[in-house]
MARDONU-312383 format. One record per residue: residue number from 1; residue in three letters; x, y, z of N, C-alpha, C in turn. Coordinates in pm, 1 decimal, padded with zeros to 6 digits. Layout:
R  seq  type    n.east   n.north      n.up   ca.east  ca.north     ca.up    c.east   c.north      c.up
R  NUM   ALA         X         Y         Z         X         Y         Z         X         Y         Z
...
% end
This chain:
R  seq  type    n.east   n.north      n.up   ca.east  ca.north     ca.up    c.east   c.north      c.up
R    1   UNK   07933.7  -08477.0  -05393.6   07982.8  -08443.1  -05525.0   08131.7  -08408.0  -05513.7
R    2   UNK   08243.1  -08465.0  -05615.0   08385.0  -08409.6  -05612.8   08363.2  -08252.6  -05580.4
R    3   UNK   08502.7  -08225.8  -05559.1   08517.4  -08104.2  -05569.3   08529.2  -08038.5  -05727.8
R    4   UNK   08557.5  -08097.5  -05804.9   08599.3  -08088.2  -05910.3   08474.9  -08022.0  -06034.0
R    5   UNK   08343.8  -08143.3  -05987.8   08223.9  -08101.7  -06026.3   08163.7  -07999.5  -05938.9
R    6   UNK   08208.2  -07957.0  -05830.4   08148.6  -07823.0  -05804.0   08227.6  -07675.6  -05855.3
R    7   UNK   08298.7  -07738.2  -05873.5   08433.1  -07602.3  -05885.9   08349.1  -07575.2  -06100.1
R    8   UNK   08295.8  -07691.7  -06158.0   08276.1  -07670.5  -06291.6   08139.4  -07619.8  -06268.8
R    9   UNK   08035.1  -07705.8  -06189.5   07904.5  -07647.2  -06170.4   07877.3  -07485.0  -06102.9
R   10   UNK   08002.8  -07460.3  -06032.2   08005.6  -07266.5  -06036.8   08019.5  -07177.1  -06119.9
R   11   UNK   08068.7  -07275.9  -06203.3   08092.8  -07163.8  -06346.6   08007.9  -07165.6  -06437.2
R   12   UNK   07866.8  -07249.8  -06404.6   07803.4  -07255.8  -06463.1   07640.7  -07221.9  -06424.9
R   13   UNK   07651.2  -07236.9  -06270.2   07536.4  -07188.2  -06179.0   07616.0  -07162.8  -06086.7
R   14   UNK   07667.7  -07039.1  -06076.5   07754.3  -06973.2  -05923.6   07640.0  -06956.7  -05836.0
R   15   UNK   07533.9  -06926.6  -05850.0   07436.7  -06887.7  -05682.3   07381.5  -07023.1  -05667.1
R   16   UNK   07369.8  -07087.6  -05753.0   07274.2  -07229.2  -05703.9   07368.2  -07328.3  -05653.9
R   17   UNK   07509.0  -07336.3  -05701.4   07609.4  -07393.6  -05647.8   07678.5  -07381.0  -05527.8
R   18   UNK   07679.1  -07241.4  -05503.6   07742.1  -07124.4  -05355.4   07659.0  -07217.4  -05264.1
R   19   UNK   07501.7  -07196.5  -05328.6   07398.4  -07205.1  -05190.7   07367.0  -07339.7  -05141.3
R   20   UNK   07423.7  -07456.2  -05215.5   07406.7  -07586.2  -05215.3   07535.8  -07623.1  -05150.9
R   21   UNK   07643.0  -07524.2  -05167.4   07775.9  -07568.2  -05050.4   07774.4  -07476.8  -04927.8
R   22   UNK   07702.2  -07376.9  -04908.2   07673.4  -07308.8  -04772.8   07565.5  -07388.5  -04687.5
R   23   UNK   07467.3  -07446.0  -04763.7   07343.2  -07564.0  -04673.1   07440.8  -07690.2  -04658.8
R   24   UNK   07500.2  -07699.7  -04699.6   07597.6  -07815.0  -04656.6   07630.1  -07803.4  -04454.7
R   25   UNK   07621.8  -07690.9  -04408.5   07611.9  -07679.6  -04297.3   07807.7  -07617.4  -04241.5
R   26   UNK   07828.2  -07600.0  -04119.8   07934.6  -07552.3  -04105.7   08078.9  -07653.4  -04051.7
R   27   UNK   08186.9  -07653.3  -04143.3   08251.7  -07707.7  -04142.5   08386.6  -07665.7  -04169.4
R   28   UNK   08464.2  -07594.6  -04082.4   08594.2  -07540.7  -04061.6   08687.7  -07619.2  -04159.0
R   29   UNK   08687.8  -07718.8  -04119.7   08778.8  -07832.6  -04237.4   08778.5  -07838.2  -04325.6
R   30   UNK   08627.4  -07809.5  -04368.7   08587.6  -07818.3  -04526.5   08680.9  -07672.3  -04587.9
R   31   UNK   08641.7  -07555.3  -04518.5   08685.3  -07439.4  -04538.2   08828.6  -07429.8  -04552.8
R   32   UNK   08884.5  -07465.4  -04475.6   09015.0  -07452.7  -04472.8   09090.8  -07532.4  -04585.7
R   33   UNK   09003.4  -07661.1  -04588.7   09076.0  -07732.0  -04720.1   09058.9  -07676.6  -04855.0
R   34   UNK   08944.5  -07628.7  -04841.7   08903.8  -07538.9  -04985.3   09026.4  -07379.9  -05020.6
R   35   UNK   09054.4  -07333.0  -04899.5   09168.9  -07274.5  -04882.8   09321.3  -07284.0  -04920.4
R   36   UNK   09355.9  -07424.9  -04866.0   09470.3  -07482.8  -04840.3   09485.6  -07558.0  -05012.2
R   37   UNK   09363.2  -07591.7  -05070.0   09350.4  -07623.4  -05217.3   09387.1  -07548.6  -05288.1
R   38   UNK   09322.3  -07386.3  -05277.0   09322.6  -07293.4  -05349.6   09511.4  -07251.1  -05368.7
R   39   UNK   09492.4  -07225.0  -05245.9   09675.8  -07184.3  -05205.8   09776.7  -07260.9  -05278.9
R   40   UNK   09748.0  -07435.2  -05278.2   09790.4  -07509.3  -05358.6   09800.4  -07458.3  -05476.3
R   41   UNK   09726.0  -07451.5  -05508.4   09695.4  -07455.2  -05681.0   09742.0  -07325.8  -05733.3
R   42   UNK   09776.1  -07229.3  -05651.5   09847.6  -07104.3  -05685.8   09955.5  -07082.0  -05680.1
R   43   UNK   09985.1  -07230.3  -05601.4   10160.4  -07235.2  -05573.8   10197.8  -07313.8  -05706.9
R   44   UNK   10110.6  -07417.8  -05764.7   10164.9  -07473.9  -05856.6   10167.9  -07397.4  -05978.4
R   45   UNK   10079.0  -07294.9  -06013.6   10073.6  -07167.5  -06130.1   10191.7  -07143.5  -06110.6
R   46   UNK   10200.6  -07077.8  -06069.8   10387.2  -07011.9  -06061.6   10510.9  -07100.7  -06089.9
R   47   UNK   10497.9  -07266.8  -06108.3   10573.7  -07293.6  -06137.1   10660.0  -07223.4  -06293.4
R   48   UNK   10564.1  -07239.4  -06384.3   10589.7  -07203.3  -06538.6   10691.3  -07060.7  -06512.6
R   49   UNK   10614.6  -06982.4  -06435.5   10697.3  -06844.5  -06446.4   10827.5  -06848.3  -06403.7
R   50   UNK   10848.1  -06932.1  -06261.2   10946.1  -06923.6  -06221.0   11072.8  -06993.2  -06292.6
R   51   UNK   11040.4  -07115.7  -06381.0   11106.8  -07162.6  -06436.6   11193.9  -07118.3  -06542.8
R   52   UNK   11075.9  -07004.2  -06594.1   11125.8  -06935.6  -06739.2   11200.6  -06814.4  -06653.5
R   53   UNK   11148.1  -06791.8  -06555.8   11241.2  -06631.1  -06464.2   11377.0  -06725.1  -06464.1
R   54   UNK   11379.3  -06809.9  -06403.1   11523.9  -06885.2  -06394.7   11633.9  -06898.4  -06493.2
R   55   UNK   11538.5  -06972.0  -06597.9   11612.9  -07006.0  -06745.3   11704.0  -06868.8  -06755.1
R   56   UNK   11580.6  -06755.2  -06803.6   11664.9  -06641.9  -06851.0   11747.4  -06576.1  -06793.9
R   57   UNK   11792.7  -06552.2  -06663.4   11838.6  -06469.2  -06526.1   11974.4  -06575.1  -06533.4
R   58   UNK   11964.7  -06767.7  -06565.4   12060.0  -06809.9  -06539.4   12070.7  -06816.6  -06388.6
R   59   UNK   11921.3  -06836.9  -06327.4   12029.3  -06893.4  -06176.2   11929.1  -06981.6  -06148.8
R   60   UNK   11951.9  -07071.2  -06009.4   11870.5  -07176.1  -05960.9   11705.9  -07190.1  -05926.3
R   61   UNK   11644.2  -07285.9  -05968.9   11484.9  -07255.7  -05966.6   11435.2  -07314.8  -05827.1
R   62   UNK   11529.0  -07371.2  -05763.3   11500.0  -07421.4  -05618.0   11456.5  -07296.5  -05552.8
R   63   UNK   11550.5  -07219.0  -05507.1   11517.7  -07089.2  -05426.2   11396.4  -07040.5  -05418.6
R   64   UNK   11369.4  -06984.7  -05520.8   11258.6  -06943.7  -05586.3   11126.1  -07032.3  -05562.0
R   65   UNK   11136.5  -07139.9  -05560.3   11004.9  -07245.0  -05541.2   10993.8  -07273.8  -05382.8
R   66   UNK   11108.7  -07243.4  -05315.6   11117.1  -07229.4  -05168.5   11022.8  -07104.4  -05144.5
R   67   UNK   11065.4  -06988.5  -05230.4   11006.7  -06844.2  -05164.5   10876.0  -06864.1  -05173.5
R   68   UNK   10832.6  -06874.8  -05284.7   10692.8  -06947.2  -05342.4   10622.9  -07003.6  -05258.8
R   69   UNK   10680.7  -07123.4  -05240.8   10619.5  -07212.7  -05114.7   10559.6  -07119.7  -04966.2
R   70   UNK   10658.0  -07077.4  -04936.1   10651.2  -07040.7  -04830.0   10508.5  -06895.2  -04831.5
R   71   UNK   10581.4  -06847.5  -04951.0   10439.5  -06739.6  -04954.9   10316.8  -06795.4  -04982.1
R   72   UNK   10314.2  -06872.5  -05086.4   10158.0  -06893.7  -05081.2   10066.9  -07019.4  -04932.9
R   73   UNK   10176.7  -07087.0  -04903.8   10114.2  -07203.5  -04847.3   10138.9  -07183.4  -04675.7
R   74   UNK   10190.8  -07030.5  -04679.2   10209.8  -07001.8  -04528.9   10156.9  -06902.4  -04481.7
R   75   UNK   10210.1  -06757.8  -04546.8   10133.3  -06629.6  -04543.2   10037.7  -06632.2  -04600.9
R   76   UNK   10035.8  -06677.2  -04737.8   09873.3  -06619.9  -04823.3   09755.6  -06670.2  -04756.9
R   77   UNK   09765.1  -06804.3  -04669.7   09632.3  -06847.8  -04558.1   09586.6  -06713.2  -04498.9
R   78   UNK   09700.5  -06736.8  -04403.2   09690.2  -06601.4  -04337.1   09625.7  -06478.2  -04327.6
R   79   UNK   09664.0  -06406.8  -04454.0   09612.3  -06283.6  -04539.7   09480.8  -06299.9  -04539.9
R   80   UNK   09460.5  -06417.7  -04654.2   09266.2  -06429.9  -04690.5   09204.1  -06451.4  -04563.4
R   81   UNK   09259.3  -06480.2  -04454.5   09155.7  -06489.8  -04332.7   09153.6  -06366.4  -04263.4
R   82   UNK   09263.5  -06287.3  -04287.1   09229.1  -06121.6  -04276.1   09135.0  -06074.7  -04358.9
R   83   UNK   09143.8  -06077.5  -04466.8   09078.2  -06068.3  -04599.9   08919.0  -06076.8  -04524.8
R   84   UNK   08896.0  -06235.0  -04491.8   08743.7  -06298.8  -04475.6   08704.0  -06204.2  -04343.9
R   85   UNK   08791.9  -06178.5  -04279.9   08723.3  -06091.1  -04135.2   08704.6  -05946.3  -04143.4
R   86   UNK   08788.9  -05893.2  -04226.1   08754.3  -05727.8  -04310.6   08656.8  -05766.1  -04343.6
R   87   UNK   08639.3  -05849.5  -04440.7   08444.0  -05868.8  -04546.7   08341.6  -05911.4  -04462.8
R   88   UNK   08361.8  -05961.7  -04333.5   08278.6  -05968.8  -04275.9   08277.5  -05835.8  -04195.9
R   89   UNK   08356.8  -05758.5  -04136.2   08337.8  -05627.6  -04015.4   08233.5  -05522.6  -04139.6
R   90   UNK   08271.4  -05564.6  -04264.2   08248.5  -05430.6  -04354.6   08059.8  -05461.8  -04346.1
R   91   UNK   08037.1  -05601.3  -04383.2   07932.8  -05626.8  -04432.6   07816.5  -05600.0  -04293.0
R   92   UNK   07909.0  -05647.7  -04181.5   07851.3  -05589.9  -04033.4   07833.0  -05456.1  -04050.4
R   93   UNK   07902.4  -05342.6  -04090.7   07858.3  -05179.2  -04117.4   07742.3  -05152.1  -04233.2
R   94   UNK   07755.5  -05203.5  -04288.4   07681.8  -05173.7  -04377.3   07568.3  -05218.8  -04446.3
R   95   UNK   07555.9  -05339.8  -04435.9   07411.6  -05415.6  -04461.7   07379.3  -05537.5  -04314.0
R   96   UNK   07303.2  -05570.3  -04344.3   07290.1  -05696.2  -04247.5   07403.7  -05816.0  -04215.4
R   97   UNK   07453.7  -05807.1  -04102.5   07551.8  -05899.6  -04075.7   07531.6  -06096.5  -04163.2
R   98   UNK   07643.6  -06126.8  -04208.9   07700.6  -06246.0  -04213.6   07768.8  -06344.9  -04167.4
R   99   UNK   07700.8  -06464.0  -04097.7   07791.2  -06555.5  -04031.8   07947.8  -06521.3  -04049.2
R  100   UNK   08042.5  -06517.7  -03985.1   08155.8  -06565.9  -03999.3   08211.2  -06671.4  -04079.3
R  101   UNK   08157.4  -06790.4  -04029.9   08193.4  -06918.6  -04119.8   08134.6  -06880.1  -04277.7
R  102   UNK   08029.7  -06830.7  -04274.8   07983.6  -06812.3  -04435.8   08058.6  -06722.9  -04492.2
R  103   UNK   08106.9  -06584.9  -04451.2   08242.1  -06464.5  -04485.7   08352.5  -06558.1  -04536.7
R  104   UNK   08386.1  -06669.0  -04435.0   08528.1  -06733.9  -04458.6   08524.6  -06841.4  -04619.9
R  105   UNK   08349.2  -06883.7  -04616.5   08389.3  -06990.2  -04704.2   08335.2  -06963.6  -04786.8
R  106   UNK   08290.0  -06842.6  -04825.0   08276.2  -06717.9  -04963.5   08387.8  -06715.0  -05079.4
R  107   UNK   08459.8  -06661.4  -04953.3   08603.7  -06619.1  -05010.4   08662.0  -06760.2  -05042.7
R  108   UNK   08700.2  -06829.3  -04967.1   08819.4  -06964.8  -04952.4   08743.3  -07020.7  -05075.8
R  109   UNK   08602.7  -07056.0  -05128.2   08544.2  -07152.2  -05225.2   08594.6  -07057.6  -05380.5
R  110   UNK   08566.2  -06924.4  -05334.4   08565.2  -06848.9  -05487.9   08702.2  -06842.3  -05505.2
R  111   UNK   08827.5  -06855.7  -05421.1   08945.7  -06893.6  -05456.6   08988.0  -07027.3  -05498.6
R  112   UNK   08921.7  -07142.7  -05473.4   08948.6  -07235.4  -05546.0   08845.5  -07263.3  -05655.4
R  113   UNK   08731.7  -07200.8  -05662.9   08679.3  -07230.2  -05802.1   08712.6  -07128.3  -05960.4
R  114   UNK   08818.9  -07052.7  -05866.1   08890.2  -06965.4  -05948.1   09039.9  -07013.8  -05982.8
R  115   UNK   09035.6  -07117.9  -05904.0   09149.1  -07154.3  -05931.7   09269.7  -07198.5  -06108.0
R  116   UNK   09118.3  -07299.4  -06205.0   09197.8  -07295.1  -06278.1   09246.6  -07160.3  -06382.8
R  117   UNK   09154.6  -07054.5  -06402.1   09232.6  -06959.5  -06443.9   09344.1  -06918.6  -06388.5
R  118   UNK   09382.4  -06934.6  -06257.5   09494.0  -06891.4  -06189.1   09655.1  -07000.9  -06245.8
R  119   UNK   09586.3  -07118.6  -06303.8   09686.2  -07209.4  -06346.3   09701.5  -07148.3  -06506.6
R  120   UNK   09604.3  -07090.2  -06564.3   09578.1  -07045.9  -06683.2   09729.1  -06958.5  -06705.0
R  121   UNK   09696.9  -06866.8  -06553.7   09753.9  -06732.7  -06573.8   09914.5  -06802.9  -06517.7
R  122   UNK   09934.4  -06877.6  -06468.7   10093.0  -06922.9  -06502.7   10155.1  -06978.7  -06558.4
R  123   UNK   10063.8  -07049.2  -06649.9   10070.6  -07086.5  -06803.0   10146.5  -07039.1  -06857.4
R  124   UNK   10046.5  -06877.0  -06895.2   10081.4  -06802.3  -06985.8   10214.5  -06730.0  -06948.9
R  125   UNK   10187.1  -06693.0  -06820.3   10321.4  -06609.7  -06750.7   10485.5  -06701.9  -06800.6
R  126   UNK   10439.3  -06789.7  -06770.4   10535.7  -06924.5  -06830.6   10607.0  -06932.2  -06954.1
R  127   UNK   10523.8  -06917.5  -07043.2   10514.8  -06946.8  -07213.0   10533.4  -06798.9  -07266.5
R  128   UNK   10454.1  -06725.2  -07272.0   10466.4  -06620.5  -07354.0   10542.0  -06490.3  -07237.7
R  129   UNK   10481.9  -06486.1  -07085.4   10586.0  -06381.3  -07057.8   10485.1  -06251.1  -07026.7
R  130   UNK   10514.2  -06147.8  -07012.6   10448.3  -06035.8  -06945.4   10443.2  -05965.2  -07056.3
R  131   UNK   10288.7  -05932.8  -07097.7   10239.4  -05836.9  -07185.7   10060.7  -05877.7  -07203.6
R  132   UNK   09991.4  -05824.8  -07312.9   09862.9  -05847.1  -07295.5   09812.0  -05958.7  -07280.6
R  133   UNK   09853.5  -06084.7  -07300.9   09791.2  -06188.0  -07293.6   09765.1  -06225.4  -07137.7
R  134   UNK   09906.6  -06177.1  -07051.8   09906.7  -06199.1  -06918.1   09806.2  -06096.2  -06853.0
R  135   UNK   09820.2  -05959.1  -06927.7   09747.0  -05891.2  -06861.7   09564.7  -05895.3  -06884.5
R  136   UNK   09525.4  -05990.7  -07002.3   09391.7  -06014.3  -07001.5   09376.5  -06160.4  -06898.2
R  137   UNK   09471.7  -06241.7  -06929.6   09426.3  -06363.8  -06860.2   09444.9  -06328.0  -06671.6
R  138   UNK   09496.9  -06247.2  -06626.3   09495.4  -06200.0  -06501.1   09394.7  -06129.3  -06446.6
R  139   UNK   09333.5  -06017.8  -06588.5   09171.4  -05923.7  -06504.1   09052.8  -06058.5  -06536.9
R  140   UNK   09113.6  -06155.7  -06612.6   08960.8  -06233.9  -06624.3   08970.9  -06322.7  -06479.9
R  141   UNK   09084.2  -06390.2  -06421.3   09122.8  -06459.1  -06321.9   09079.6  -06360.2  -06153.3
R  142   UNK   09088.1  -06254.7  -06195.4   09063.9  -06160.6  -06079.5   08900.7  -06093.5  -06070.3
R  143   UNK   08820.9  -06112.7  -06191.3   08679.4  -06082.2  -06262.3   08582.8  -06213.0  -06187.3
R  144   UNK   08681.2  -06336.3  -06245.7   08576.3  -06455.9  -06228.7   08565.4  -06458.4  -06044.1
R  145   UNK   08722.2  -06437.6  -05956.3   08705.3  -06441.0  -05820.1   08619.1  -06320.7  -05763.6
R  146   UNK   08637.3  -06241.1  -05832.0   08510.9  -06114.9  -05730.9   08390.5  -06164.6  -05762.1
R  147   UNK   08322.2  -06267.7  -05906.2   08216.5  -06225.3  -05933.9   08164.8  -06365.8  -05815.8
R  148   UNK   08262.5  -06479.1  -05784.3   08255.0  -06574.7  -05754.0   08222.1  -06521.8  -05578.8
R  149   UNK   08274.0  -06482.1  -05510.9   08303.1  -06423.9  -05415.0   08180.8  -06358.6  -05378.5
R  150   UNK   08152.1  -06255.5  -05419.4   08055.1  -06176.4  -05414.7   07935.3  -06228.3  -05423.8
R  151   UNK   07878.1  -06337.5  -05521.4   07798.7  -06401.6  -05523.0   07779.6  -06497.3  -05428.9
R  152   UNK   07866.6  -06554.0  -05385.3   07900.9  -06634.8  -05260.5   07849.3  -06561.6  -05106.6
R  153   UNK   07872.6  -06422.9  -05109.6   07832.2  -06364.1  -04998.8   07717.9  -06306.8  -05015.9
R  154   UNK   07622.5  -06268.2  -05163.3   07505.9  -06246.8  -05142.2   07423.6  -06355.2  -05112.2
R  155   UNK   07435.4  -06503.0  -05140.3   07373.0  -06631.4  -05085.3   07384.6  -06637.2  -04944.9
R  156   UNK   07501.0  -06620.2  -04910.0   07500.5  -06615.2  -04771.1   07426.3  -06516.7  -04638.0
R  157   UNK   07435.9  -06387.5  -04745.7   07317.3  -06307.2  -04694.2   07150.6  -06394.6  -04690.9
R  158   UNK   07131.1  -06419.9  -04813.0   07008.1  -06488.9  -04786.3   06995.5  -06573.6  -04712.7
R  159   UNK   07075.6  -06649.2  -04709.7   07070.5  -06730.9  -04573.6   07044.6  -06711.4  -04455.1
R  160   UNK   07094.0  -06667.1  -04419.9   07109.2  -06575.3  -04261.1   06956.5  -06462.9  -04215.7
R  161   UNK   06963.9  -06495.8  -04079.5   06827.7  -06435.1  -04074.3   06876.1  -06276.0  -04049.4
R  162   UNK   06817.3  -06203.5  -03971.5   06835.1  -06089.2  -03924.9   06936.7  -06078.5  -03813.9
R  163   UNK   07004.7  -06207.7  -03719.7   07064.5  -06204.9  -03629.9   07177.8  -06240.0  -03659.0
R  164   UNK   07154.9  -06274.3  -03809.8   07285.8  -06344.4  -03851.2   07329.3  -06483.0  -03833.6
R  165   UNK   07162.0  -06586.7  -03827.0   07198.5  -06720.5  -03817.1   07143.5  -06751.1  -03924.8
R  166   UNK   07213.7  -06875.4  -03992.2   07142.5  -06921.1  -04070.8   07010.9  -07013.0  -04084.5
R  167   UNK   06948.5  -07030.1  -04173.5   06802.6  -07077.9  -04216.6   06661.3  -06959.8  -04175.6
R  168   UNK   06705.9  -06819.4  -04105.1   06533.7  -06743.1  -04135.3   06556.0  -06665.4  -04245.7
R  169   UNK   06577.6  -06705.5  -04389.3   06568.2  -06646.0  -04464.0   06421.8  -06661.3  -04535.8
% end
């Protein structure tokens, strides 16, 4: 299935969708591209803002799409794989451990199936600018990734047996 129809079929069955791309079996590549997508697609949100930050400030929008670049498509990897190894040490303390690979592609999937609100939210950042519209379209963009996320890692719990492999659920 595209990615495209899974990224719509999560928003419409997030646990039956999660659990139909976690039995997909383990695949670093897959993960990382779902990552490297997400990151994408957050680099391209920011275009709108930066453009209109430019316009009004009066200075060059290159720079700025350099800094951009570099943050989302270099560090922000980075981060969420800190991110995925905190959610996994935590979930190790406190309930029954979670594959690794399933921690990583929790997170990395619910960032790109969160993605188009994130284009939403530089839309708006774009067009109208900083006030409530940004600040609702940002807690719904940050709402849909926890609920996406979270749901993503309770499938993955089911998955996983007691040792933390998957299929003795």
């Amino acid at each position: 299935m595209p990615v495209t129809r899974d990224i719509a079929a999560t928003y419409r069955r997030p646990r039956q969708t999660l659990r139909a791309l976690l039995l997909r079996g383990v695949s670093e590549p897959r993960a990382l591209a779902c990552l490297m997508g997400a990151c994408a697609v957050m680099f391209v949100a920011q275009w709108p803002r930066l453009a209109r930050e430019a316009h009004l400030k009066g200075t060059d929008l290159e720079p700025a799409l350099g800094g951009a670049l570099l943050a989302t498509l270099i560090f922000l990897p980075l981060v969420f794989y800190v991110v995925a190894g905190l959610s996994q040490l935590v979930s190790t303390a406190v309930m029954r451990p979670i594959g690794g690979y399933d921690t990583r592609f929790a997170l990395f999937w619910a960032l790109l199936a969160a993605s188009p609100l994130a284009l939403l939210y530089g839309l708006v950042g774009g067009f109208i600018g900083a006030g409530g519209a940004l600040t609702l379209v940002g807690a719904a963009w940050l709402g849909v990734l926890l609920w996406f996320w979270t749901t993503g890692l309770r499938e993955a719990r089911k998955l996983s047996g007691p040792d933390g492999k998957e299929g003795a659920a």
